[in-house]
MARPAVEX-871775 format. One record per residue (C-alpha): residue in three letters; residue number from 1; x, y, z. Coordinates in Angstrom, 1 decimal. Example, Ala and Ser with C-alpha at 12.3 -4.5 7.8 and 13.67 -1.06 7.14 Angstrom:
<recs>
<"ALA", 1, <12.3, -4.5, 7.8>>;
<"SER", 2, <13.7, -1.1, 7.1>>;
</recs>
This chain:
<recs>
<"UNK", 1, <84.2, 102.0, 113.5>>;
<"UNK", 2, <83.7, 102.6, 109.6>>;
<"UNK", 3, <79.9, 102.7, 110.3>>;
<"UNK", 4, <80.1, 104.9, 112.8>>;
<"UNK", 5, <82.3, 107.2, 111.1>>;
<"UNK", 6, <80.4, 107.1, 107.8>>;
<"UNK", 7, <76.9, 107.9, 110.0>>;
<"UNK", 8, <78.5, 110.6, 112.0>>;
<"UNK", 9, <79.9, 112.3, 108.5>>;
<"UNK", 10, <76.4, 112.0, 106.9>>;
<"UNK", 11, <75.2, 113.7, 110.2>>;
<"UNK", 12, <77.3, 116.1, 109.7>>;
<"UNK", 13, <75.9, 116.9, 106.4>>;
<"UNK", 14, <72.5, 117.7, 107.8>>;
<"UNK", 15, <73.8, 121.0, 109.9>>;
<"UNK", 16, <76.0, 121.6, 106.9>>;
<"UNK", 17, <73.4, 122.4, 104.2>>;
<"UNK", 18, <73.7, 125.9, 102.0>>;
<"UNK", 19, <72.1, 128.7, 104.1>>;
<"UNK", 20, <69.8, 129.0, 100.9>>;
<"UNK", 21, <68.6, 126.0, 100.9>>;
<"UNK", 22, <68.2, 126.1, 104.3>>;
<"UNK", 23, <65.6, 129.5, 104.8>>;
<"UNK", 24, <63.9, 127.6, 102.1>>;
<"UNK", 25, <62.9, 124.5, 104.0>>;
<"UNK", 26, <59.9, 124.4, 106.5>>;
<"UNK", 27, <59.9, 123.4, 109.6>>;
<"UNK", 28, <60.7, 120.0, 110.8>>;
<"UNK", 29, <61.0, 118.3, 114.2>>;
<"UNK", 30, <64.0, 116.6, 114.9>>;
<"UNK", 31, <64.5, 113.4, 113.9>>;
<"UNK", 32, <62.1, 113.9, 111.1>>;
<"UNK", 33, <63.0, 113.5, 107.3>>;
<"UNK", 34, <61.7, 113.2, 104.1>>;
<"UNK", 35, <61.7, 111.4, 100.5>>;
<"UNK", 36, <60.6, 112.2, 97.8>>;
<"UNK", 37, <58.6, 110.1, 95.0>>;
<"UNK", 38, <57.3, 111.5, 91.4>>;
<"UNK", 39, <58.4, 111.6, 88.1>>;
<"UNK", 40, <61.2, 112.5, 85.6>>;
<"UNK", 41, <59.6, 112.3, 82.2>>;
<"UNK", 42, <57.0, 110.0, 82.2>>;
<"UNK", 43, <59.0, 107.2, 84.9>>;
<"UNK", 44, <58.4, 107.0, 88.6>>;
<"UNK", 45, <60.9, 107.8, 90.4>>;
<"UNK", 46, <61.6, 107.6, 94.2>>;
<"UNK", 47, <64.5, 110.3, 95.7>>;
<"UNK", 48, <66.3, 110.9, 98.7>>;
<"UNK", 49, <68.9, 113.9, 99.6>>;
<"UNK", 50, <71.1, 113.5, 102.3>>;
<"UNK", 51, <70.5, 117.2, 103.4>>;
<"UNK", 52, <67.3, 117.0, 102.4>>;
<"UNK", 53, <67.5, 120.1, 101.0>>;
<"UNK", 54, <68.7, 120.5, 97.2>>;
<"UNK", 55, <71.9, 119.2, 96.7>>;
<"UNK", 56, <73.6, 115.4, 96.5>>;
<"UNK", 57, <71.2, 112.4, 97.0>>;
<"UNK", 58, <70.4, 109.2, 95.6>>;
<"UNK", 59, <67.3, 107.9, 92.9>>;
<"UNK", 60, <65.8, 105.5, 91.5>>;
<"UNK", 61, <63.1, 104.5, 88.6>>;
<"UNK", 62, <60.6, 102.7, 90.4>>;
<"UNK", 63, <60.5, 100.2, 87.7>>;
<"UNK", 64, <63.9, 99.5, 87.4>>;
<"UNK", 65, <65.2, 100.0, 91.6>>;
<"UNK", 66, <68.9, 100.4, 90.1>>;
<"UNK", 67, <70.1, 103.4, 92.3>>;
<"UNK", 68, <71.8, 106.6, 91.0>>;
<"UNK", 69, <73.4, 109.3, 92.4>>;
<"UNK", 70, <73.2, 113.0, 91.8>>;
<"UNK", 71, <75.9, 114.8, 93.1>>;
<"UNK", 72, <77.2, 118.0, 93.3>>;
<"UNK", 73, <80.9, 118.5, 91.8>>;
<"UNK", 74, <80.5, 122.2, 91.5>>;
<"UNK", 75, <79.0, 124.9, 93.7>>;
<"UNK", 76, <76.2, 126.6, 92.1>>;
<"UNK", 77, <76.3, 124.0, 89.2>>;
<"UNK", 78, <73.9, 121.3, 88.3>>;
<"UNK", 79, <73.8, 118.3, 90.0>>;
<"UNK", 80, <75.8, 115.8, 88.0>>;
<"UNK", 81, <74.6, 112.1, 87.6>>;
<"UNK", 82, <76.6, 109.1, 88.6>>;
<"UNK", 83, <76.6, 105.4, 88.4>>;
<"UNK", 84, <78.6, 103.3, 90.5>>;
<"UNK", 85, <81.8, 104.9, 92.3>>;
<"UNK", 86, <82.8, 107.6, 89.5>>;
<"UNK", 87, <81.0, 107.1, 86.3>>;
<"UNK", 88, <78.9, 109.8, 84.9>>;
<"UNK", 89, <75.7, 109.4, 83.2>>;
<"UNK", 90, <76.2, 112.3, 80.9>>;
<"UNK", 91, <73.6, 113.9, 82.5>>;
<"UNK", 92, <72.6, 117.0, 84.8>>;
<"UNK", 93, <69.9, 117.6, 87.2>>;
<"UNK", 94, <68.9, 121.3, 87.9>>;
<"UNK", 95, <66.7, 121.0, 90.3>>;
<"UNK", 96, <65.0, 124.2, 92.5>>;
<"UNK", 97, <64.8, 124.3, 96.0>>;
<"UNK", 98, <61.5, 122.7, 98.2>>;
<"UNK", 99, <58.6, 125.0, 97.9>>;
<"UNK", 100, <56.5, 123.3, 100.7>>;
<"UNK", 101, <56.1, 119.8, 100.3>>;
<"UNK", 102, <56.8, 119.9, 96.2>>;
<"UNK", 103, <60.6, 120.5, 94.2>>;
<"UNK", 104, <60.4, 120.6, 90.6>>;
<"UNK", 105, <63.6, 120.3, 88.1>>;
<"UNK", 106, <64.9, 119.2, 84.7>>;
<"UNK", 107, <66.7, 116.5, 83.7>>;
<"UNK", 108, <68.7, 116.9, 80.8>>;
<"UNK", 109, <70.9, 114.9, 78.1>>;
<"UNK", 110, <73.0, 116.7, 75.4>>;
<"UNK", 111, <69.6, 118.1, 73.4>>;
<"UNK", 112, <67.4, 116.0, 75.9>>;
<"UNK", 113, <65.2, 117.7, 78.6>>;
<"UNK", 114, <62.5, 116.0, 81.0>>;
<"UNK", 115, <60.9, 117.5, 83.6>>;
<"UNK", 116, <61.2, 116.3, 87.2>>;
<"UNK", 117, <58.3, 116.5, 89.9>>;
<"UNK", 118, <58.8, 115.4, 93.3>>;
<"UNK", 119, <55.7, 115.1, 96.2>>;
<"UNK", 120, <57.6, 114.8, 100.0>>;
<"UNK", 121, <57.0, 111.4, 102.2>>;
<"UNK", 122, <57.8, 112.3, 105.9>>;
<"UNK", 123, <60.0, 109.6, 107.3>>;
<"UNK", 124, <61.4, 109.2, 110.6>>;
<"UNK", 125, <65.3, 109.6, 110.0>>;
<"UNK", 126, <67.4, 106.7, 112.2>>;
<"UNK", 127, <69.7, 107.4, 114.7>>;
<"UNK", 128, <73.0, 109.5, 112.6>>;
<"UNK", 129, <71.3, 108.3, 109.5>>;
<"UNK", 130, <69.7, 110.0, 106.4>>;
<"UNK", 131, <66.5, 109.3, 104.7>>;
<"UNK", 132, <68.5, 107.4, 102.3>>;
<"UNK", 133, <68.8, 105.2, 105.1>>;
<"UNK", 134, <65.0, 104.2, 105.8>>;
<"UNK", 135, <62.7, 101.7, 104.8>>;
<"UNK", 136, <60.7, 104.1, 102.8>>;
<"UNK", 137, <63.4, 104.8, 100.3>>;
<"UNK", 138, <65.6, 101.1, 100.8>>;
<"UNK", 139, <62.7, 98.6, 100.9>>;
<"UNK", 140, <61.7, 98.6, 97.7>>;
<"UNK", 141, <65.6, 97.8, 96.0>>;
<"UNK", 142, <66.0, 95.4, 99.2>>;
<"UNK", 143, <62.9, 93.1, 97.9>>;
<"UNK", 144, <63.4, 90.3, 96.1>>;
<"UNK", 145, <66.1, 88.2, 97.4>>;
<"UNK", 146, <66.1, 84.2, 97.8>>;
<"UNK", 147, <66.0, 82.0, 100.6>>;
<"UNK", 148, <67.3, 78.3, 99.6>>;
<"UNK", 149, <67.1, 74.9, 101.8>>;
<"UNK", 150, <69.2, 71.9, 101.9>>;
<"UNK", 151, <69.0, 69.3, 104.1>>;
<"UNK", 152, <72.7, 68.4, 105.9>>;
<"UNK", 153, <74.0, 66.4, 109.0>>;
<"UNK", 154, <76.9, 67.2, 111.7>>;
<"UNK", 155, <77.5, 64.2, 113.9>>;
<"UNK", 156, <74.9, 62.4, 112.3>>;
<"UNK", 157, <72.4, 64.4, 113.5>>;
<"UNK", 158, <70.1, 65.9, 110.6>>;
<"UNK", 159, <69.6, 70.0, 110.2>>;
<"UNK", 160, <67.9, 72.1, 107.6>>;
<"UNK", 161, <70.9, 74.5, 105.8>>;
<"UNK", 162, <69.2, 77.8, 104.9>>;
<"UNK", 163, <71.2, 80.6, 101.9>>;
<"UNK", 164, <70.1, 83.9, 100.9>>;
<"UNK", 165, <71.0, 85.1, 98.4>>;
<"UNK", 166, <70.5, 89.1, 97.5>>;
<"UNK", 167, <68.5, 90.2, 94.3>>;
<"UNK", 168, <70.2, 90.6, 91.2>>;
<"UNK", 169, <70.3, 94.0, 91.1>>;
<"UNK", 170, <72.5, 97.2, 92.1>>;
<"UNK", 171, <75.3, 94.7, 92.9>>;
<"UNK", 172, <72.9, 93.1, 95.9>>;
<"UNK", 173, <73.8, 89.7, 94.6>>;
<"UNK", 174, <76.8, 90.2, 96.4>>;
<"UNK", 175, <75.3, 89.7, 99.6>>;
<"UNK", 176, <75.1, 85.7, 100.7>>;
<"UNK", 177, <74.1, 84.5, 104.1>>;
<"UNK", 178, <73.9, 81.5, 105.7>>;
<"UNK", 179, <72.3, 80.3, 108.8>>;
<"UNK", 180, <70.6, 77.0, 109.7>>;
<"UNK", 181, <67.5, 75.3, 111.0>>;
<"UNK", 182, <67.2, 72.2, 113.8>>;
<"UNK", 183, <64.5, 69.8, 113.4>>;
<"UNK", 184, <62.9, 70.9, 116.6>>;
<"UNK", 185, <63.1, 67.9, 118.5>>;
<"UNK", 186, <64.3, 69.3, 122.1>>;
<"UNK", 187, <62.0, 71.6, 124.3>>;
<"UNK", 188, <64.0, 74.8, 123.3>>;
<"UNK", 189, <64.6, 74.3, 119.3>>;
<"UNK", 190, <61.7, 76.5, 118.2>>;
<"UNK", 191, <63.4, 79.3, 120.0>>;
<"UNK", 192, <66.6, 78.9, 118.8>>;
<"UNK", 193, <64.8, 78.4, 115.3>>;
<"UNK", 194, <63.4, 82.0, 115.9>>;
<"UNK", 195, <66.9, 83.1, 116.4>>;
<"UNK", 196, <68.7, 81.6, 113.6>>;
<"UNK", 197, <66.4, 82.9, 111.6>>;
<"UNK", 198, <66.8, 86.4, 112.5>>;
<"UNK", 199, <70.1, 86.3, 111.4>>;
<"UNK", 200, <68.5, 85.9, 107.5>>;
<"UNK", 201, <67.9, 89.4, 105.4>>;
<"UNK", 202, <64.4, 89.8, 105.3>>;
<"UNK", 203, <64.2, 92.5, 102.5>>;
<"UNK", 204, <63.9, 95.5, 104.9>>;
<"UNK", 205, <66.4, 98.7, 105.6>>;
<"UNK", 206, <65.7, 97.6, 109.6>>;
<"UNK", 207, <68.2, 94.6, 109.4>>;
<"UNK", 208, <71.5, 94.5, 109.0>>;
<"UNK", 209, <71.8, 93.8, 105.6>>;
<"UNK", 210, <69.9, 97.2, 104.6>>;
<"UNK", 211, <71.7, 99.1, 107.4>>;
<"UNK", 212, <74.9, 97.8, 105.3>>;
<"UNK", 213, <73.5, 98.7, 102.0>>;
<"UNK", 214, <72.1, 102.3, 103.3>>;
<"UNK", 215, <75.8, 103.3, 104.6>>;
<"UNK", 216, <77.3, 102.0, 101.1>>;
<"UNK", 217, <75.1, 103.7, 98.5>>;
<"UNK", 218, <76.5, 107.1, 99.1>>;
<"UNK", 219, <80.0, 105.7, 97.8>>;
<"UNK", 220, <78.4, 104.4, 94.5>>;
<"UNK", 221, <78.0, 100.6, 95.3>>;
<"UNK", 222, <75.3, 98.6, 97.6>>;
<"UNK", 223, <78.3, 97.3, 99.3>>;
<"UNK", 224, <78.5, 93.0, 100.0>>;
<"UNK", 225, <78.3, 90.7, 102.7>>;
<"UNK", 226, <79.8, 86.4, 102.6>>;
<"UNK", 227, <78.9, 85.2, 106.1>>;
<"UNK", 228, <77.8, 81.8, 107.4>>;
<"UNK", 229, <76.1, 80.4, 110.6>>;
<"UNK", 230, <77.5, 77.0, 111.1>>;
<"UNK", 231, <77.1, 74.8, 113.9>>;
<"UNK", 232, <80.3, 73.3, 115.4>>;
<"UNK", 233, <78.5, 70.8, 118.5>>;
<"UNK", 234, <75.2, 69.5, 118.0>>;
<"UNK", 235, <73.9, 66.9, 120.7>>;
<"UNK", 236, <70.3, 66.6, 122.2>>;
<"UNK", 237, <71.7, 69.3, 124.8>>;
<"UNK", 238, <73.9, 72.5, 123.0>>;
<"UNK", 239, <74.0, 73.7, 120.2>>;
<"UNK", 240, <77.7, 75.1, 119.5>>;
<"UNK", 241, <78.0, 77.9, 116.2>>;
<"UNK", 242, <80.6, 79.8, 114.4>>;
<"UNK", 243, <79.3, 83.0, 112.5>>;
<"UNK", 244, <82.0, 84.4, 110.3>>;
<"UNK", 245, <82.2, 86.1, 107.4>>;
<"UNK", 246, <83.5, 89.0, 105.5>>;
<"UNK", 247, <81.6, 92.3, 104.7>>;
<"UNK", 248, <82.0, 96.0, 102.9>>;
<"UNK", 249, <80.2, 98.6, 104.4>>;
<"UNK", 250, <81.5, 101.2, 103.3>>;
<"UNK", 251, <84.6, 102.8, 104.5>>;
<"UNK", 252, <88.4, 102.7, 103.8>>;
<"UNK", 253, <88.6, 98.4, 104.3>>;
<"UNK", 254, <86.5, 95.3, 104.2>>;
<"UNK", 255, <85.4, 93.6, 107.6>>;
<"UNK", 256, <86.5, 90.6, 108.9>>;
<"UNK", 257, <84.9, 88.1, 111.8>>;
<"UNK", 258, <84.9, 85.2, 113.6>>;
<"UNK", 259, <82.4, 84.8, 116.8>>;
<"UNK", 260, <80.9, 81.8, 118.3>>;
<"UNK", 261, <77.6, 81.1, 120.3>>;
<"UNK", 262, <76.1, 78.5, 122.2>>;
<"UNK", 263, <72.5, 77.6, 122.5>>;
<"UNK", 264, <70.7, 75.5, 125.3>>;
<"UNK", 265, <68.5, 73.1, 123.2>>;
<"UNK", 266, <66.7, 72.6, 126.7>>;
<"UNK", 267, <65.7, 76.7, 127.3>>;
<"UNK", 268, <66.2, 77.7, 123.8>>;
<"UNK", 269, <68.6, 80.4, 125.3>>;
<"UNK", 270, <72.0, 81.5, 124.1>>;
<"UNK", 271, <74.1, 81.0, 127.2>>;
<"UNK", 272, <77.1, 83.0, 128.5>>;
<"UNK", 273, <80.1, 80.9, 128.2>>;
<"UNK", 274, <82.3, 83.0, 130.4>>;
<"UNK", 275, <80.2, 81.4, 133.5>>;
<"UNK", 276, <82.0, 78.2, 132.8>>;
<"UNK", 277, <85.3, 80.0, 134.5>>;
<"UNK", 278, <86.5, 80.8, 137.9>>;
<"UNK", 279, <87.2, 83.9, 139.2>>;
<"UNK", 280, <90.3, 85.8, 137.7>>;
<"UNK", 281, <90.2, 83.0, 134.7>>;
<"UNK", 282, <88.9, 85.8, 132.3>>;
<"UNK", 283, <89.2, 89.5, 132.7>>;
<"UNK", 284, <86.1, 92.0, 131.7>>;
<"UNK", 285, <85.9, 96.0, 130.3>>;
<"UNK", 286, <85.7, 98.3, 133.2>>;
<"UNK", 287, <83.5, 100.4, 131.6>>;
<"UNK", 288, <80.5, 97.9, 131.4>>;
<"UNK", 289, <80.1, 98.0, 135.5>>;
<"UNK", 290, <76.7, 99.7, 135.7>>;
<"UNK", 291, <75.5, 99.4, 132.0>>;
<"UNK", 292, <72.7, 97.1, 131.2>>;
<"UNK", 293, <73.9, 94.5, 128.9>>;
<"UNK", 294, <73.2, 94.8, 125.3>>;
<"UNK", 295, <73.0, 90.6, 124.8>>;
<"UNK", 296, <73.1, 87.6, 127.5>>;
<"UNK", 297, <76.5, 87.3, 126.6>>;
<"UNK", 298, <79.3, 89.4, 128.8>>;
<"UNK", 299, <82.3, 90.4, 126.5>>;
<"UNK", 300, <85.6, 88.7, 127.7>>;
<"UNK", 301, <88.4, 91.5, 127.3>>;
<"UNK", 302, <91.0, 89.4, 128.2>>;
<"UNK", 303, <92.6, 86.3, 130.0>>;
<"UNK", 304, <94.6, 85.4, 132.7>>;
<"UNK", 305, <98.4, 84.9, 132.4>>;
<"UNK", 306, <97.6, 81.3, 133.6>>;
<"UNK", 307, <95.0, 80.2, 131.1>>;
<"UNK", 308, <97.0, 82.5, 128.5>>;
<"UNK", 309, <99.9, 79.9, 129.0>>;
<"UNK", 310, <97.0, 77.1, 128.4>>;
<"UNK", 311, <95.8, 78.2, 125.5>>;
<"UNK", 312, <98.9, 79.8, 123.5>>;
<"UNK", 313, <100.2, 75.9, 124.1>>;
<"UNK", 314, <97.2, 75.2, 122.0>>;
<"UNK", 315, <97.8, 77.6, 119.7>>;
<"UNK", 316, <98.0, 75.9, 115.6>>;
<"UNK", 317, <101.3, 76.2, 114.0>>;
<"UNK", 318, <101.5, 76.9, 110.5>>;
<"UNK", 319, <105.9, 76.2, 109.5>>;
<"UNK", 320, <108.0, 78.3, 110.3>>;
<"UNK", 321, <106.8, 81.7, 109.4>>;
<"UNK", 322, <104.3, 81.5, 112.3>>;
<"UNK", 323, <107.3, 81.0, 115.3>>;
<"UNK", 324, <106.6, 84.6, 116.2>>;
<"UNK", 325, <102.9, 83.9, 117.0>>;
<"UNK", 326, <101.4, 84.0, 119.0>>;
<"UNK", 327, <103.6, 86.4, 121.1>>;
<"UNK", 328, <105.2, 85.8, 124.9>>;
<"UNK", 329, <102.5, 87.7, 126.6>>;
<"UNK", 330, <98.7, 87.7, 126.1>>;
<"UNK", 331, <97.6, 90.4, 123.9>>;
<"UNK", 332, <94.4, 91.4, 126.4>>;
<"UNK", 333, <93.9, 95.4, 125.5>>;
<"UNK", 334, <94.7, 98.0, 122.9>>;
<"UNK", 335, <94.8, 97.8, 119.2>>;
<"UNK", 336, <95.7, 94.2, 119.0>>;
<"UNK", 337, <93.2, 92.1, 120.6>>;
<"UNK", 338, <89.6, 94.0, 121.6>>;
<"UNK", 339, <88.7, 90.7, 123.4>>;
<"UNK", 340, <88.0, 87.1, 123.2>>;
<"UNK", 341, <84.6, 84.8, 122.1>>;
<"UNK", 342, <84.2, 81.4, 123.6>>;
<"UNK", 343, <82.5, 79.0, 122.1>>;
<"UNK", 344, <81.8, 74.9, 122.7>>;
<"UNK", 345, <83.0, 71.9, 120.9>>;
<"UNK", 346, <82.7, 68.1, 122.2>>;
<"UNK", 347, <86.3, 68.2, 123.0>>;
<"UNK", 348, <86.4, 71.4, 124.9>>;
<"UNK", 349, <85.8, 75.2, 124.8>>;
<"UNK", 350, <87.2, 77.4, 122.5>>;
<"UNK", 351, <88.5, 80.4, 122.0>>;
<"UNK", 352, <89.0, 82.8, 119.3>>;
<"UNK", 353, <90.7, 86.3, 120.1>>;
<"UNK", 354, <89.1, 89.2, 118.2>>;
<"UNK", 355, <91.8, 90.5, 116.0>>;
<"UNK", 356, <91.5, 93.9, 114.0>>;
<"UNK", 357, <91.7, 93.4, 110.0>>;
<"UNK", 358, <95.1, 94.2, 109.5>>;
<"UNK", 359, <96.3, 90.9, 110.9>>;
<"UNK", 360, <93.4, 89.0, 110.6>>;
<"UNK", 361, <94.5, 86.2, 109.4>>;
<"UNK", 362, <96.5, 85.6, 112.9>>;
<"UNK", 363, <92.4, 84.7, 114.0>>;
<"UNK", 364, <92.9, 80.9, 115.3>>;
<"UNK", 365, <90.0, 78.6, 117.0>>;
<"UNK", 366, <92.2, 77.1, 119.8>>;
<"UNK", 367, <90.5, 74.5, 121.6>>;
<"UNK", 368, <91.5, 73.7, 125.1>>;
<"UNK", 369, <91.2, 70.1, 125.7>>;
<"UNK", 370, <88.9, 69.2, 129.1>>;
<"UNK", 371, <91.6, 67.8, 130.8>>;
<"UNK", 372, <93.5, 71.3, 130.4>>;
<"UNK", 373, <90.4, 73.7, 131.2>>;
<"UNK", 374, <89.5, 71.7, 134.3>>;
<"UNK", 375, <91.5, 73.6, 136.8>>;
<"UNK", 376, <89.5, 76.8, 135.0>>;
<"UNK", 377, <86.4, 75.8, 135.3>>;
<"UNK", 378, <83.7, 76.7, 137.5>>;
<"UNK", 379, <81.0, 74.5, 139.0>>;
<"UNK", 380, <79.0, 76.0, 135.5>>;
<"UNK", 381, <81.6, 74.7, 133.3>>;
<"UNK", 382, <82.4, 71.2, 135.1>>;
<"UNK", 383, <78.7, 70.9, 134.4>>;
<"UNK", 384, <78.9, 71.4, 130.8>>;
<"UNK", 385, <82.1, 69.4, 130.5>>;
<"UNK", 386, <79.4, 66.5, 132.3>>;
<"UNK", 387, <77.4, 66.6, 130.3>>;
<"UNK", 388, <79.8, 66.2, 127.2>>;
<"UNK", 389, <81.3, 62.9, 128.5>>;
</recs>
């Protein structure tokens, strides 16, 4: 929700430009942006605006890739220059509207005064998004993070640990991910290896670490990421993972999460754990009858009041502060819970209901020993229990 509302309001900004600036701008098609690369002094610079037109946007020196703002605090006034949330530079940019595909300004300091020159890149603008959100303007402060190996074992069984960290600039060291590698051993590890690995930055404003860093920079920080792909099963068959983390994007909180996947090590395919149930086990949105499904999994909305009582049975106690919780009756819809994720362990599945921020730390793993999910299970899921034994 903080993504989306941050996108729509930068939307927003692109119908809201001056009228002046407008009548000055040519023609563009829809969807089409531009940024803006040249000079201030003698540095190289590379601009975006999130109107594209002449007031607030975002630079950089080309050497440097540190990102500053220039932002208008005054109608009519010159741009003023910012680092980080609310610190000014001390200086101004007055900079004159687009005459084609060139915009010329000054910089200037106390008694200082440079000269700015700007040539336009067209860029294809992303969906709600600015041209301070694409790869033309992002890439280039997005390069230069690390990728780090160990070697570690779960159950015995040898894996390859794999951290990125972001480059140490414009607060992108904040970002650190983790995923993993399997030594590919079964028939479907080299596509699960393509998978995991998907999950690691790869320098460029098309994943989600530069989506992240795109929808922060207008707030005066590159905003930070600490999440971790960890397995939970490993055998010759699954491969069982929890990816959590935590994660500012922008917005008026952090995010907080806790899913869970499960890979086939003999089709390489993450499978869809909500199979493993009978009818009326699990409940599902409404709204998704008739959409084609964004992932292999199906979302679970909510349980069953039977397999409810099952699992808040299971559910960890932590003294006496936590008698309340969970609560009588299953928190399936509304603010509280917006659904479940199932994952696997060797002693049974999981579950993990999707709790907003505010009482996140309710979030609990509650494993439902075999013996209690049997009556649940479908012939899918007495098949995976099988093949556990």
């Amino acid at each position: 929700m903080r993504g989306a509302a941050l996108l729509a309001a930068l939307a927003l900004a692109l119908v809201a430009a001056p009228a002046a600036a407008q009548d000055a701008e040519p023609e563009q098609a829809p969807g089409e942006g531009r940024v803006w690369k040249g000079t201030l002094g003698d540095k190289a610079i590379t601009a975006c605006f999130y109107d594209d037109g002449v007031r607030d946007g975002i630079y950089y020196a080309d050497d440097a890739r540190e990102p500053l703002r220039v932002v208008e605090l005054d109608e009519a006034e010159p741009l003023v220059e910012m680092t980080g949330r609310s610190d000014t530079t001390g200086a101004v940019w007055v900079i004159q509207p687009p005459e084609g595909e060139s915009r010329t300004g000054e910089w200037r300091k106390g008694d200082q005064t440079r000269p700015i020159n700007l040539t336009a890149s067209p860029v294809t603008l992303p969906e709600y998004g600015t041209a301070c959100e694409t790869g033309a303007f992002l890439d280039a402060m997005l390069a230069g993070g690390k990728i780090t190996s160990r070697r570690k074992r779960f159950a015995r069984t040898p894996y390859t640990e794999l951290e990125y960290k972001g480059p140490a600039r414009a607060g992108l060291e904040d970002y650190s991910i983790a995923s993993l590698a399997l030594d590919p051993v079964e028939p479907g590890d080299a596509a699960i290896n393509r998978a995991l690995a998907a999950f690691l930055p790869d320098g460029t404003a098309a994943h989600a670490m530069g989506q992240c860093v795109g929808m922060s920079l207008p707030g005066g920080i590159g905003g930070y990421a600490e999440e971790a792909l960890v397995p939970i099963l490993l055998t010759p068959r699954w491969l069982g993972l929890r990816y959590s983390g935590t994660g500012y994007c922008g917005g008026s909180h952090p995010n907080h999460f806790l899913y869970m996947a499960v890979h086939d090590r003999d089709s390489g395919a993450e499978v869809d754990p909500s199979t493993w149930f009978k009818p009326g086990a699990l409940g599902f949105y409404d709204w998704q009858s008739g959409l084609e499904p964004r992932s292999s999994k199906r979302p679970v909305a909510g349980l069953g009041d039977d397999l409810w009582k099952v699992i808040a049975a299971h559910w960890p106690r932590h003294g006496e502060d936590s008698d309340w919780w969970p609560p009588e009756e299953p928190f399936n819809s509304g603010w509280v819970n917006s659904g479940w994720e199932i994952g696997l362990t060797r002693e049974g599945p999981v579950f993990v209901p999707q709790l907003p921020y505010v009482i996140f730390a309710n979030t609990e793993e509650i494993v439902v020993p075999w013996k209690d999910a049997l009556p649940f299970l479908s012939p899918e899921g007495r098949a995976v229990m099988e093949s556990l034994r």
